[in-house]
ZADRENMI-863807 format. One line per 3 residues: number of its first residue (from 1); their letters; for each residue x, y, z of N, C-alpha, C. Coordinates in nm, 2 decimals, padded with zeros to 4 digits. Example, Ala and Ser with C-alpha at 12.3 -4.5 7.8 and 13.67 -1.06 7.14 Angstrom:
! residues 2
1> as> 01.32 -00.57 00.78 01.23 -00.45 00.78 01.32 -00.33 00.78 ~ 01.28 -00.22 00.71 01.37 -00.11 00.71 01.29 00.00 00.79
This chain:
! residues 212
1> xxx> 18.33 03.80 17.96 18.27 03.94 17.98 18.22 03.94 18.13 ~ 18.24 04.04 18.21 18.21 04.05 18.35 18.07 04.09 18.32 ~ 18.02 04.02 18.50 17.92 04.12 18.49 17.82 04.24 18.49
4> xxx> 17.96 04.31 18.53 17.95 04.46 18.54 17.98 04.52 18.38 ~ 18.01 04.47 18.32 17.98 04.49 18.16 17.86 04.44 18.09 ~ 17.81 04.32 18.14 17.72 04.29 18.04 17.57 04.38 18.11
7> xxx> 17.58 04.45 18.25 17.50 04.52 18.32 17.48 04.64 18.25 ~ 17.56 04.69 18.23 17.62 04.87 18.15 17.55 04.83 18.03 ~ 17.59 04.77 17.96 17.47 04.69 17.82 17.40 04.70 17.82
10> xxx> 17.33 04.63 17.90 17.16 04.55 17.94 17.08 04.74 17.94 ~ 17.19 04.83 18.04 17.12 04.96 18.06 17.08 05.04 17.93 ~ 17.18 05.05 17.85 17.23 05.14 17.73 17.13 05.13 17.64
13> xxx> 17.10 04.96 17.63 16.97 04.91 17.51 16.82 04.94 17.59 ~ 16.81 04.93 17.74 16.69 04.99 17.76 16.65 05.15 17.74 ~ 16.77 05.22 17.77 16.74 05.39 17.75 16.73 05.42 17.59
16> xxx> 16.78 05.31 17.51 16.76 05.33 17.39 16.61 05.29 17.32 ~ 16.58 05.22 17.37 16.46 05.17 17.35 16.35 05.25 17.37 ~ 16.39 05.32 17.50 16.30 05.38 17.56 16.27 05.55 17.48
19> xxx> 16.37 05.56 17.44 16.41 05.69 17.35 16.32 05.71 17.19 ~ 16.37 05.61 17.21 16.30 05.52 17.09 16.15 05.56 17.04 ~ 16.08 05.49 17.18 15.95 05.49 17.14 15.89 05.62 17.23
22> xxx> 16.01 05.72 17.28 15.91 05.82 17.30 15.94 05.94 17.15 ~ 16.05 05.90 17.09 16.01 05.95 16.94 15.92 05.94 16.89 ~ 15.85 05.82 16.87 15.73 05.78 16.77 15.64 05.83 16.88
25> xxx> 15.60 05.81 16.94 15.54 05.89 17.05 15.49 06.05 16.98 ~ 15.57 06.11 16.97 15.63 06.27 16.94 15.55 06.32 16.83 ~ 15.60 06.18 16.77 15.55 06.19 16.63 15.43 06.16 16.56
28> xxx> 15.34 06.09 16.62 15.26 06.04 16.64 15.13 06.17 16.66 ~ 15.20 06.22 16.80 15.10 06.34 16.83 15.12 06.48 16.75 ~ 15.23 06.47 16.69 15.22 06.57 16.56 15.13 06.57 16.47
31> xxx> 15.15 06.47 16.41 15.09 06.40 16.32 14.92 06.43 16.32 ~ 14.85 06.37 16.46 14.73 06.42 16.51 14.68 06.56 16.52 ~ 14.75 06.65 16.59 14.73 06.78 16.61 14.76 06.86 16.46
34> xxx> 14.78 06.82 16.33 14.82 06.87 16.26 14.97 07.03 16.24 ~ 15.04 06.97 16.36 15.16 07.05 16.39 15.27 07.03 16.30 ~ 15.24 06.85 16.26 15.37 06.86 16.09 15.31 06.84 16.02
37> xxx> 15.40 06.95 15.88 15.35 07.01 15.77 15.39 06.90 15.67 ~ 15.34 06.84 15.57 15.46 06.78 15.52 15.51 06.86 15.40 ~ 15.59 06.78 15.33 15.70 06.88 15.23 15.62 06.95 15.09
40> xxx> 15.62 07.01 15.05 15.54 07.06 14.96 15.59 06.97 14.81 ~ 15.49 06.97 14.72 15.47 06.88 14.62 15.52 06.94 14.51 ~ 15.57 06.87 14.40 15.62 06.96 14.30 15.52 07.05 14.23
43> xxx> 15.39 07.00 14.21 15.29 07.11 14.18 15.26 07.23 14.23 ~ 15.31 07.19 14.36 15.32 07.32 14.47 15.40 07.43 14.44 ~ 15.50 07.36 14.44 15.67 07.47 14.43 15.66 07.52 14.29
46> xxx> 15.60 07.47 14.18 15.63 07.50 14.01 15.46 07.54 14.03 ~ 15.42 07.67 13.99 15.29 07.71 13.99 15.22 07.65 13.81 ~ 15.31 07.66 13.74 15.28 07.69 13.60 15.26 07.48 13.57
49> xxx> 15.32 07.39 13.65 15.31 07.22 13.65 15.16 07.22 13.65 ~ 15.15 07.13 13.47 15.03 07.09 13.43 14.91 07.07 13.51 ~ 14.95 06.97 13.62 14.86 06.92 13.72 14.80 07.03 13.79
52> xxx> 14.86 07.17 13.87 14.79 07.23 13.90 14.74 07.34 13.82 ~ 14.75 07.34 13.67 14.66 07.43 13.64 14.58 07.38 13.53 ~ 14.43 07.48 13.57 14.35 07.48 13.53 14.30 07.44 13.44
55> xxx> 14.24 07.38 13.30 14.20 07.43 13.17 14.10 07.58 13.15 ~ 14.15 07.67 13.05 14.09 07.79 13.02 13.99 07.74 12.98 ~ 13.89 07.84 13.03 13.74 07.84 12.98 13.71 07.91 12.86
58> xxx> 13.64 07.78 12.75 13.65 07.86 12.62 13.54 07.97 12.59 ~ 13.64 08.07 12.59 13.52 08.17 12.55 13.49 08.24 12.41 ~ 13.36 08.22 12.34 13.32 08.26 12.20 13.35 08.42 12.21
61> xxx> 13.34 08.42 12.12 13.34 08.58 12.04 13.23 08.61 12.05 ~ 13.19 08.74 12.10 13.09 08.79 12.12 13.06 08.84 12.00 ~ 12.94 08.79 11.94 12.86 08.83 11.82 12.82 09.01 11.78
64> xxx> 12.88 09.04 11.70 12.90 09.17 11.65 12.76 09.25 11.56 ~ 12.71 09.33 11.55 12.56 09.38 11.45 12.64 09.39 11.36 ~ 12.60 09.40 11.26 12.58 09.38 11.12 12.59 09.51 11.06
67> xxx> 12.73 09.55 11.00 12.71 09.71 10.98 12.71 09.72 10.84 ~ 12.66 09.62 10.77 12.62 09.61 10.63 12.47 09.57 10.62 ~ 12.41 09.69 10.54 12.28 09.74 10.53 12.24 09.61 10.44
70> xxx> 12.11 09.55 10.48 12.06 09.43 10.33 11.98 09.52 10.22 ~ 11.98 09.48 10.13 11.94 09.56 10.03 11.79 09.52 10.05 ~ 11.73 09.64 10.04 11.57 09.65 10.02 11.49 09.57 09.92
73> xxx> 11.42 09.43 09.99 11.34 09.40 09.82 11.24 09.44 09.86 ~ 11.15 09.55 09.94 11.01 09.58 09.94 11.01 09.65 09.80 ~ 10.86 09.60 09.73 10.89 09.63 09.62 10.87 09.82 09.60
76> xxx> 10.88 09.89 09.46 10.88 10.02 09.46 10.72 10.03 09.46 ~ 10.71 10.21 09.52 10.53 10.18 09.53 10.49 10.25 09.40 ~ 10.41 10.22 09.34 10.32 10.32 09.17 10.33 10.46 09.22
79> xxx> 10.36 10.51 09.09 10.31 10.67 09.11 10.14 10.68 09.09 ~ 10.10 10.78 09.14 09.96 10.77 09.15 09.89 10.81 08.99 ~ 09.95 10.79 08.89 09.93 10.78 08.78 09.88 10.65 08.71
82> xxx> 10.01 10.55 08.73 09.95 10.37 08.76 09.85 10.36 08.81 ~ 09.86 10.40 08.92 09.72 10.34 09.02 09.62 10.38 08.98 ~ 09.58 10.51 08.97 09.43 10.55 08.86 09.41 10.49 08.77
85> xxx> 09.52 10.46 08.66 09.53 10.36 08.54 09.47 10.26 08.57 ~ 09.55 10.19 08.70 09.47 10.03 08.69 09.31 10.06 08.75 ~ 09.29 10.15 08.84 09.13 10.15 08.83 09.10 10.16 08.75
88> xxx> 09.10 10.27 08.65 09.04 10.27 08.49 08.99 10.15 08.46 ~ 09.15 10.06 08.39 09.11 09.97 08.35 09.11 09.83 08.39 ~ 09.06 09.80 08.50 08.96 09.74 08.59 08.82 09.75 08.59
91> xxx> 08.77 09.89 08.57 08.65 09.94 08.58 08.62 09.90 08.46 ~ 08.71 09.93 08.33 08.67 09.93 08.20 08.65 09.79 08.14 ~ 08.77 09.69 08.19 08.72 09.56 08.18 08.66 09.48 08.22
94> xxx> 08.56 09.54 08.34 08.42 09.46 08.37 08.29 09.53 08.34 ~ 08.33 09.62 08.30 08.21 09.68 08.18 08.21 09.59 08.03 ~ 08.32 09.62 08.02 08.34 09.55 07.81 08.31 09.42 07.87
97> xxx> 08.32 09.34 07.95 08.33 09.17 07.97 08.18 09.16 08.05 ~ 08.09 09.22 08.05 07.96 09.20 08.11 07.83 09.25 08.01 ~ 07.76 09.13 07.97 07.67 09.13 07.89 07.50 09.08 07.97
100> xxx> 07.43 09.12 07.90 07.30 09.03 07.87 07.26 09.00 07.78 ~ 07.28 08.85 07.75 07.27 08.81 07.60 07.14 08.76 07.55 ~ 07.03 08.86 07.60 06.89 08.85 07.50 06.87 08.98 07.54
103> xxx> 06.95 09.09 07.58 06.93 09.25 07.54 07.06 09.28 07.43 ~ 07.14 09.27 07.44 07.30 09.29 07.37 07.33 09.22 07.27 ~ 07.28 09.35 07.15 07.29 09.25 06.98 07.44 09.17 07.00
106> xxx> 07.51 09.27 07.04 07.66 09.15 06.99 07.74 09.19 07.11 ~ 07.86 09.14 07.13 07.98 09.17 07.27 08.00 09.33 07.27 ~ 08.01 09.36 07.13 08.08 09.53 07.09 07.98 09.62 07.17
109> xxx> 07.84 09.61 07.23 07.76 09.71 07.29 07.81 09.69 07.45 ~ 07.87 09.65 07.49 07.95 09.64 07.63 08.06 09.74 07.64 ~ 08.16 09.76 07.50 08.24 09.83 07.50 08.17 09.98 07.44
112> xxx> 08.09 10.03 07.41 08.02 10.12 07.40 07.98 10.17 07.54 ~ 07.91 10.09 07.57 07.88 10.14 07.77 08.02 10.17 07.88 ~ 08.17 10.18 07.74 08.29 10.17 07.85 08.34 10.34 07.78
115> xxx> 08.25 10.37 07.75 08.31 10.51 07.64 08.33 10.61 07.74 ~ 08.26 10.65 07.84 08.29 10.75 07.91 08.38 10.74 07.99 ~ 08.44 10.63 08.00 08.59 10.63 08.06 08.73 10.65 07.95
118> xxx> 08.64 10.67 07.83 08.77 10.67 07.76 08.79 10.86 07.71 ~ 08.86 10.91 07.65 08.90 11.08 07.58 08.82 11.03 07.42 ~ 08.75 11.15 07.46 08.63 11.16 07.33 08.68 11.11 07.20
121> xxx> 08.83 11.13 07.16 08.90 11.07 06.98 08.87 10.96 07.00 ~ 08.91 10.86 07.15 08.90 10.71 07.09 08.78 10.68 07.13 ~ 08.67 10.73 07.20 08.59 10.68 07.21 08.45 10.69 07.09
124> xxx> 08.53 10.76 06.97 08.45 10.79 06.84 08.49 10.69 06.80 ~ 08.59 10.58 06.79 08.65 10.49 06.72 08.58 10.32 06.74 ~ 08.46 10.31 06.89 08.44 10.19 06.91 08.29 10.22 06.80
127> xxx> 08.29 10.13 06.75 08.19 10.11 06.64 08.13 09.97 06.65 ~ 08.03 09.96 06.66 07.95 09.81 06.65 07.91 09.75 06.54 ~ 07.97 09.60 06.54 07.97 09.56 06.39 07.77 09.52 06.38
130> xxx> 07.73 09.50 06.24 07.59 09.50 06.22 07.56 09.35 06.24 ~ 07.69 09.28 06.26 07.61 09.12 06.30 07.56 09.12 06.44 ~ 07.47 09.01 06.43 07.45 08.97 06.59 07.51 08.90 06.63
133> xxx> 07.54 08.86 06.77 07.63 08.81 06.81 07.57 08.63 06.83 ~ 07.68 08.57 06.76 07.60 08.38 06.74 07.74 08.28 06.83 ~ 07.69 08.20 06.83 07.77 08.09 06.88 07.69 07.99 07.02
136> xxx> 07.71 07.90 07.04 07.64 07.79 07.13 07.63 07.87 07.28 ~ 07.77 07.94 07.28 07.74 08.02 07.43 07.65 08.10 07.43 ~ 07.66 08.18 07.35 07.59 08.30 07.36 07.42 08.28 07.36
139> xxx> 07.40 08.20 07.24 07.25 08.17 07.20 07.21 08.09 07.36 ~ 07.27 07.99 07.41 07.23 07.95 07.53 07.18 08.05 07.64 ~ 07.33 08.15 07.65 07.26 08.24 07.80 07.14 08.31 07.72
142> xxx> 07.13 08.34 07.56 07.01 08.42 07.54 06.88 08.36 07.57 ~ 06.89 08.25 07.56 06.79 08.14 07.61 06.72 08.18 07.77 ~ 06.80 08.12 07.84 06.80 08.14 08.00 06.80 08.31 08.04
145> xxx> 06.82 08.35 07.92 06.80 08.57 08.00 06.95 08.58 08.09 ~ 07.05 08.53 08.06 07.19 08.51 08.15 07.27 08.65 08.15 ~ 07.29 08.68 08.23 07.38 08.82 08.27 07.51 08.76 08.27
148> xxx> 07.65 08.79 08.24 07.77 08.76 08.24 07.84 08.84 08.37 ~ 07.94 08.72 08.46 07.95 08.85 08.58 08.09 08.78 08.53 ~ 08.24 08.88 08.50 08.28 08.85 08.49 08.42 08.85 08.60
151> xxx> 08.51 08.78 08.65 08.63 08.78 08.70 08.77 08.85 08.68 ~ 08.83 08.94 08.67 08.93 09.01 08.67 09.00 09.02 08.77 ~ 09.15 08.99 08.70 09.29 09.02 08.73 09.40 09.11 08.67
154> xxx> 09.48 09.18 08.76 09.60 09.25 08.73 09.67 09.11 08.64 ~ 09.73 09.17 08.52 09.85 09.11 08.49 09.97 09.14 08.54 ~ 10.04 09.10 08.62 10.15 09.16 08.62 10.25 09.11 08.55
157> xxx> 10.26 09.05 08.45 10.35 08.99 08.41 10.42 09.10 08.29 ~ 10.39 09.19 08.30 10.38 09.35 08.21 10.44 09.44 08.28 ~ 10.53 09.49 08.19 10.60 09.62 08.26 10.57 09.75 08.18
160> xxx> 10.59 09.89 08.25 10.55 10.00 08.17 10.58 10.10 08.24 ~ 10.57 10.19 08.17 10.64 10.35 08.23 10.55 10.38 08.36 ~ 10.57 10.43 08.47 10.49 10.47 08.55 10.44 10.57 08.52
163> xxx> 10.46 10.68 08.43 10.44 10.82 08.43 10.33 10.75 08.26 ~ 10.36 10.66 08.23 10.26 10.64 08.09 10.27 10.49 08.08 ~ 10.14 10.47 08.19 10.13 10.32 08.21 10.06 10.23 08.10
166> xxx> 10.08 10.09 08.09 10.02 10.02 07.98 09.96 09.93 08.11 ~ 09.82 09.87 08.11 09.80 09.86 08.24 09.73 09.72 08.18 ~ 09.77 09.58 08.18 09.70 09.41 08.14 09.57 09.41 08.23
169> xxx> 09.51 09.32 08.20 09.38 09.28 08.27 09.33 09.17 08.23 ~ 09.35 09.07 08.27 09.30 08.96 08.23 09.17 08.91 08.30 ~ 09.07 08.88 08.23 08.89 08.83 08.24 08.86 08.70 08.18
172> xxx> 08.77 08.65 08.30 08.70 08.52 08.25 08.57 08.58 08.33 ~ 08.47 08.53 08.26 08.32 08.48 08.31 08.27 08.38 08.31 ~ 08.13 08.43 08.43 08.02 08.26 08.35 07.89 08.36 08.39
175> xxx> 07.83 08.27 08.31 07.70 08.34 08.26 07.57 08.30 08.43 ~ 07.52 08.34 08.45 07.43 08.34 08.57 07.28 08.39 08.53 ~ 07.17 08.27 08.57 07.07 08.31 08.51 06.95 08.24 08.62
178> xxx> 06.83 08.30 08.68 06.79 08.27 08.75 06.75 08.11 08.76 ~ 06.74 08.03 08.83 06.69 07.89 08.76 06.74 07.79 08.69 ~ 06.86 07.83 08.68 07.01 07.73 08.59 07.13 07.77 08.72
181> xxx> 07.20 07.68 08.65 07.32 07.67 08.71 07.40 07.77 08.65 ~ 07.52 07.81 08.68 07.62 07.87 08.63 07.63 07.82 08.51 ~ 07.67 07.93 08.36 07.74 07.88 08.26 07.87 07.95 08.21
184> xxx> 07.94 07.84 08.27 08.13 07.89 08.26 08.14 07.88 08.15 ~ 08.18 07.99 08.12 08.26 08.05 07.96 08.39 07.99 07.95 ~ 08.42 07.91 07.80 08.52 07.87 07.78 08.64 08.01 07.73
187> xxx> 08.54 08.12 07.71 08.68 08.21 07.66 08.72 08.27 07.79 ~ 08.86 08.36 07.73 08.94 08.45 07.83 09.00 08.51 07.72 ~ 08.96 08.63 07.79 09.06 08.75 07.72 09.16 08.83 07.78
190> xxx> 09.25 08.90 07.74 09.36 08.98 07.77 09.33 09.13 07.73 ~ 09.31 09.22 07.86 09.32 09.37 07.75 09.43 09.46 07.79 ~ 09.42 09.52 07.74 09.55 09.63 07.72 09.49 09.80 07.71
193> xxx> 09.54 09.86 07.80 09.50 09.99 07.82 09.60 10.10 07.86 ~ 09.61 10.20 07.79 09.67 10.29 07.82 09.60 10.43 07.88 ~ 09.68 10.49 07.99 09.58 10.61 07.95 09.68 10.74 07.96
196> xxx> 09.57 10.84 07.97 09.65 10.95 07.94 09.56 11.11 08.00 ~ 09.60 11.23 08.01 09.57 11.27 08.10 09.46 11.41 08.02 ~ 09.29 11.37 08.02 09.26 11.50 07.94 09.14 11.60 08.01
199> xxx> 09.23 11.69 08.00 09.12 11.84 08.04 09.13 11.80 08.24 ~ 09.23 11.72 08.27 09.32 11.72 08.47 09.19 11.60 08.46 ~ 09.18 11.54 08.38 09.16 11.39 08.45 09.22 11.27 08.34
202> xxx> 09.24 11.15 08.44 09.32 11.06 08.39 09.19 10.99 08.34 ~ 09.25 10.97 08.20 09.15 10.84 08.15 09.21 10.77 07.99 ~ 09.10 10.67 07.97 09.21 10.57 07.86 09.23 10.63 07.76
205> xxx> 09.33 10.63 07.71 09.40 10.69 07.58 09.34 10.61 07.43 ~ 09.37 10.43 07.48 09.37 10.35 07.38 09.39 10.20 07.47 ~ 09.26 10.11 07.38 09.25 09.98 07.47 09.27 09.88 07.35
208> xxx> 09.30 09.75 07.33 09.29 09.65 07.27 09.27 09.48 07.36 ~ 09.23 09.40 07.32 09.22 09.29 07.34 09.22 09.21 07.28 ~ 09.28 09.06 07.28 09.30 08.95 07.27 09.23 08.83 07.30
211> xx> 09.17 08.73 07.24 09.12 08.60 07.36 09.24 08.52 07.37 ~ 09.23 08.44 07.44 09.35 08.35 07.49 09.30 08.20 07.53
């Protein structure tokens, strides 16, 4: 090889070289200035590709009112027939259930002192028996001069016409005497009262009781 050939060579590989590294050069400053873009990603090009989308935000159902009415348990209110009834006989059963047992031959003069709450037919019907009234309670509060105060409750475990009430009352006492202690009565009674309507006032028709 001459060496005007291997000269022409020697040239060709330096402009090549030189070419070379003013590409990377080029490229380089691209790169920096942000002038090349690179190629777009398949997430890019395909909008609907897993990776770029989202997960949906879970949204609840918006809670709806209630266009089903609840049924009413307030309870129903008395006709004002009941309700005078149960004063009646409230009133009547702490009259009958209150004694003083060294004035009051027997229990039956309690229910005599309840007569003007009752309509004149039944109140001809309470009669006082001729015994006196005996037993360990009794003879005791007559001892001590004891006044009976007694405790009353609605029964409600009783049901009845509103317009023609049967109206329970249940009573306990204790006897109260100045200087002693209370003496708690072992009985308890149950009464029963009806009433009914005479001359535009309400009053008892008919009473009974029970002890218990």
């Amino acid at each position: 090889m001459s060496i005007q050939t291997r000269s022409t060579k020697f040239i060709a590989i330096i402009i090549g070289v030189a070419l070379t590294l003013a590409l990377l050069v080029a490229t380089g400053w691209a790169w920096a200035s942000g002038a090349f873009t690179p190629p777009p990603t398949s997430a890019q090009t395909n909008p609907h590709a897993t990776a770029a989308t989202p997960p949906a935000a879970s949204q609840s159902p918006t809670p709806q009112p209630s266009t089903t009415a609840s049924p009413s348990t307030a309870p129903a209110s008395s006709s004002p027939a009941h309700t005078q009834c149960e004063d009646l006989a409230m009133e009547a059963a702490e009259i009958m259930t209150t004694w003083n047992a060294r004035k009051d031959f027997n229990q039956t003069a309690s229910e005599l002192r309840a007569r003007h709450l009752m309509i004149p037919a039944r109140a001809k019907q309470v009669q006082a028996p001729e015994r006196p009234a005996t037993g360990p309670e009794w003879l005791t509060a007559a001892e001590r001069n004891a006044t009976s105060k007694p405790t009353l409750e609605l029964n409600q475990a009783i049901e009845s016409d509103p317009d023609h009430p049967t109206i329970s009352v249940i009573a306990t006492w204790r006897w109260e005497a100045p200087g002693h202690n209370d003496l708690v009565s072992s009985e308890r009674r149950v009464f029963f009262f009806t009433c009914t309507q005479h001359k535009g006032q309400l009053m008892i028709n008919d009473y009974t009781w029970s002890g218990v």
